[in-house]
C-alpha distance (Angstrom), angle and dihedral (degrees) to the residues before:
residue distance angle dihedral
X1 . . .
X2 3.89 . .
X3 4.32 124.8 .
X4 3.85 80.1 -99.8
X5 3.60 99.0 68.7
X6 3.74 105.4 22.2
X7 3.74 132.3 -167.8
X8 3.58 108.9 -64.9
X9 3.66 112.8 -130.4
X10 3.60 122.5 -143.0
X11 3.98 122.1 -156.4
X12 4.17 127.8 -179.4
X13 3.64 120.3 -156.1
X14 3.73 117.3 179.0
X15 3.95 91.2 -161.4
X16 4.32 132.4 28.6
X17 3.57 84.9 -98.0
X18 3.74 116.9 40.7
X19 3.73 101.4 86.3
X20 4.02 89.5 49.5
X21 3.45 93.2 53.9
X22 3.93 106.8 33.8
X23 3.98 101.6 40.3
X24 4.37 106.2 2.0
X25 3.25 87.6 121.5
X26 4.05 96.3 55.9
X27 3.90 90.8 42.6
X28 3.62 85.3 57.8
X29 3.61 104.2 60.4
X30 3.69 87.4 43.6
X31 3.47 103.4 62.4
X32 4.05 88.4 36.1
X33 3.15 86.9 59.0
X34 4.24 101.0 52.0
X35 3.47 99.9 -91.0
X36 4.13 128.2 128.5
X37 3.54 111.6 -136.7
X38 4.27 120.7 167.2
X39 3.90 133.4 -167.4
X40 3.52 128.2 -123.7
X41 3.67 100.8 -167.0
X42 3.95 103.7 -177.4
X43 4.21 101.6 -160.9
X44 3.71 138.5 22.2
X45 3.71 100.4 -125.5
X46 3.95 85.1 -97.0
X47 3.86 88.9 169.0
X48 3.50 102.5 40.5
X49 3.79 124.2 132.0
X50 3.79 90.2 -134.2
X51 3.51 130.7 44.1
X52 3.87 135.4 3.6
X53 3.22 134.3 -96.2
X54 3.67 100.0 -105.9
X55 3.18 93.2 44.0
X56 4.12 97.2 52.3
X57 3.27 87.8 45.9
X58 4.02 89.6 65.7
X59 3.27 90.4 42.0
X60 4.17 91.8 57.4
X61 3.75 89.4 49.4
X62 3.45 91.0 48.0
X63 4.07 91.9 53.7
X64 3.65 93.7 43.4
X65 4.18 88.4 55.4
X66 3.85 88.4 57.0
X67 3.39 96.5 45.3
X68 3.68 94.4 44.5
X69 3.51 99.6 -118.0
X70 4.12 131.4 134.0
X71 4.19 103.0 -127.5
X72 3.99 121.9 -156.7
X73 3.89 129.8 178.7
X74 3.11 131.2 -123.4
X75 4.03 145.2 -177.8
X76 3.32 126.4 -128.2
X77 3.86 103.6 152.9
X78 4.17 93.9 -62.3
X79 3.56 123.9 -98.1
X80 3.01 127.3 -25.1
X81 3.92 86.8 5.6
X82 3.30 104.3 92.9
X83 4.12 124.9 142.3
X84 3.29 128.5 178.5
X85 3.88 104.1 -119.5
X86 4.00 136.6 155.0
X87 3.68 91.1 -117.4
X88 3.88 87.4 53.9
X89 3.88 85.5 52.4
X90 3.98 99.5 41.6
X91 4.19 86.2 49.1
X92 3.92 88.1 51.3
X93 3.76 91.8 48.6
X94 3.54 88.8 53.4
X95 3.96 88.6 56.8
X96 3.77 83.8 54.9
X97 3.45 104.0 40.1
X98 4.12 81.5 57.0
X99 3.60 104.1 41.8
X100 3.57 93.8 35.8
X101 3.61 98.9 -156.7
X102 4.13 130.5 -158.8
X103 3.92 91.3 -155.3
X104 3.67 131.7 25.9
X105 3.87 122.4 -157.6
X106 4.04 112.2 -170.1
X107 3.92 129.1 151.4
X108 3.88 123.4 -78.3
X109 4.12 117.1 -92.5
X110 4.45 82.6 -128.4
X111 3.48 103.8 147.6
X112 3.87 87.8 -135.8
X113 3.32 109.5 78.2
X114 3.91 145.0 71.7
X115 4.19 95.7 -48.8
X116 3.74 93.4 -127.7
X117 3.91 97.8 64.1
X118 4.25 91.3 47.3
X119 3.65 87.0 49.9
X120 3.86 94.9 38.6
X121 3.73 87.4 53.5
X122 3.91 97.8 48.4
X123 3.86 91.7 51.3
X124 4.09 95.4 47.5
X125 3.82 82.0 56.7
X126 3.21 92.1 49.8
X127 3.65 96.2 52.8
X128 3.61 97.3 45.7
X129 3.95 86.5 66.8
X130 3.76 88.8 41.4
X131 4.02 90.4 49.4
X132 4.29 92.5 58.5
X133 3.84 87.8 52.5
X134 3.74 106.8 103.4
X135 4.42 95.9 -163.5
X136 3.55 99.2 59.4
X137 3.90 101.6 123.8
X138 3.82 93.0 -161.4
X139 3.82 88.6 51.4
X140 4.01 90.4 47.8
X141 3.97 104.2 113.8
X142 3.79 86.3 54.7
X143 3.54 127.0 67.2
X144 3.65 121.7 -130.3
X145 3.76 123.8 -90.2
X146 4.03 131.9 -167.3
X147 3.87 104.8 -157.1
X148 4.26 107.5 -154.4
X149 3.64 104.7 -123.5
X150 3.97 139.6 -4.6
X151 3.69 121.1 -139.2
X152 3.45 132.5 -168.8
X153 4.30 126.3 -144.1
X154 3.79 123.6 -169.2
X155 3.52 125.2 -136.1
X156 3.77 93.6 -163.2
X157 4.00 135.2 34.2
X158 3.63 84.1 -116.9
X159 3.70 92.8 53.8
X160 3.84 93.2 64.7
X161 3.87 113.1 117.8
X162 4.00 112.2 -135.2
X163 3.31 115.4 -124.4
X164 4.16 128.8 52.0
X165 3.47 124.2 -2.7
X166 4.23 139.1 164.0
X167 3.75 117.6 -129.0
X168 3.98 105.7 -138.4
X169 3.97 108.2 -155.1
X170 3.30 115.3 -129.8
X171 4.27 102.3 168.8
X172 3.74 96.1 125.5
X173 3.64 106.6 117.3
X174 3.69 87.9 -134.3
X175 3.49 95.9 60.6
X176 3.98 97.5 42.8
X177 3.50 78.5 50.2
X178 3.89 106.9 48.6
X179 4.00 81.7 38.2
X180 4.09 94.9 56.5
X181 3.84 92.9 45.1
X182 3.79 83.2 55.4
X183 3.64 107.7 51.1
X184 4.10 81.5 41.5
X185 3.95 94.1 60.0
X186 4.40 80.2 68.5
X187 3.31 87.9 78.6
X188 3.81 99.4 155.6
X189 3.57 84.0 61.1
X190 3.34 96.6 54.3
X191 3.98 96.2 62.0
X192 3.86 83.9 72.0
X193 3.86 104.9 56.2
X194 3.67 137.4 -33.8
X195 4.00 106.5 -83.5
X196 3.68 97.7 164.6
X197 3.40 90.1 59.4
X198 3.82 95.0 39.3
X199 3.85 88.2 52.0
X200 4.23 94.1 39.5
X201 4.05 82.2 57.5
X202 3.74 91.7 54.1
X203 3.44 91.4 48.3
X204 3.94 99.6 48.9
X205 4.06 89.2 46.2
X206 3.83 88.4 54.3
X207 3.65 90.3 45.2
X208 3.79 96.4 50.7
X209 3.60 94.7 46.0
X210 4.33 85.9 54.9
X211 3.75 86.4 42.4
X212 4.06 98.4 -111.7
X213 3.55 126.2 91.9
X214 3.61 116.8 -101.9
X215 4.28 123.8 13.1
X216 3.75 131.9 164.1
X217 3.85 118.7 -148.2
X218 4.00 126.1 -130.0
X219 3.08 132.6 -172.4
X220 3.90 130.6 -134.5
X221 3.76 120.9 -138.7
X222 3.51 87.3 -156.1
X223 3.68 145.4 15.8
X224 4.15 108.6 -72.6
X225 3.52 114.2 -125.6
X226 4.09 116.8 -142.8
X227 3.85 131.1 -157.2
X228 3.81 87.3 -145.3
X229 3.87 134.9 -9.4
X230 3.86 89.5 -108.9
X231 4.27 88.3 98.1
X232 4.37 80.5 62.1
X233 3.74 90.8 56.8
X234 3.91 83.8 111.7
X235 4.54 129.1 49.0
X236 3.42 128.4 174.0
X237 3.75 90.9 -121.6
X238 3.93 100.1 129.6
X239 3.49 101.9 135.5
């Protein structure tokens, strides 16, 4: 694919806010850097303890504009309502099959965690299988796709799979910056406790244990395959 039409970049959130909060940071330097990445945010935070739906909604569209990200809805049950279900798979394989993604981000299947985002997670991967299979009659208008590589984000500490994971550096000023402004535009959220500072301190932990100053961890689904080993030229061995 040329620098004209990069990689599109896929990202799940199961609420307004998840994608801010979990992997901002990441979408950031994406887009700054002249890739197209779009949101599939699949409820309104309809069961929330702050905020409405309307109004979180804004708030989402707002985020996505600073991060420079394209935002769409869609329904999965509502908050807090999530099951996992084939036609819940089949309708996200139809987002895939149109977007036709390179990456995929979507939440962690930790049990730990807000129940939506595990089970969002678990159903995006199943629908990345289901979008590469060419006989699915409810997938027939669309032709297949085989996106590269799935990675998981965590919006919580606790939400952090054990095992392997790649640091994404996010130090530039311009990025903590553009990140900040985004997890601030969720200001409903905010009333409750401070998450940009919750999710800053993640960030600046990982980023002094790598030796830089602010990274956000992902987590692949499987094993990355590389051309060469000059992308490992850098670890987060420092100690």
């Amino acid at each position: 694919m040329s620098s004209a039409s990069p990689p599109l970049l896929l990202a799940f959130g199961a609420h307004p806010d998840d994608l801010e909060f979990g992997c901002g940071g990441v979408i950031a330097a994406e887009t700054a850097a002249g890739r197209k990445a779009h949101f599939v945010v699949c409820s309104k935070g309809e069961c929330a303890t702050r905020g409405t739906p309307a109004g979180r909604a804004r708030e989402a569209r707002a985020a996505a504009k600073i991060l420079g990200a394209t935002l769409e809805f869609a329904h999965l049950g509502g908050d807090a309502h999530f099951e996992v279900h084939v036609r819940h798979v089949l309708a996200l394989a139809k987002l895939i099959r149109r977007h036709r993604p390179a990456l995929v981000l979507a939440p962690s299947l930790e049990g730990n965690q807000h129940p939506d985002h595990s089970k969002l997670g678990l159903m995006v991967r199943d629908a990345l299988r289901v979008a590469r299979y060419g006989g699915v009659r409810e997938l027939k208008a669309l032709k297949p796709h085989a996106c590269g590589a799935l990675f998981w984000y965590a919006v919580t500490t606790e939400a952090e799979p054990a095992g392997n994971r790649v640091l994404i550096d996010v130090s530039s000023p311009k990025i903590l910056s553009t990140w900040q402004r985004a997890m601030e535009a969720h200001v409903s959220q905010m009333a409750t406790r401070n998450y940009v500072e919750l999710q800053l301190t993640r960030a600046r932990l990982n980023g002094l244990r790598a030796g830089t100053g602010h990274a956000i961890a992902l987590f692949p689904a499987d094993a990355p395959l590389l051309d060469s080993l000059a992308p490992l030229s850098r670890s987060a061995r420092k100690f």
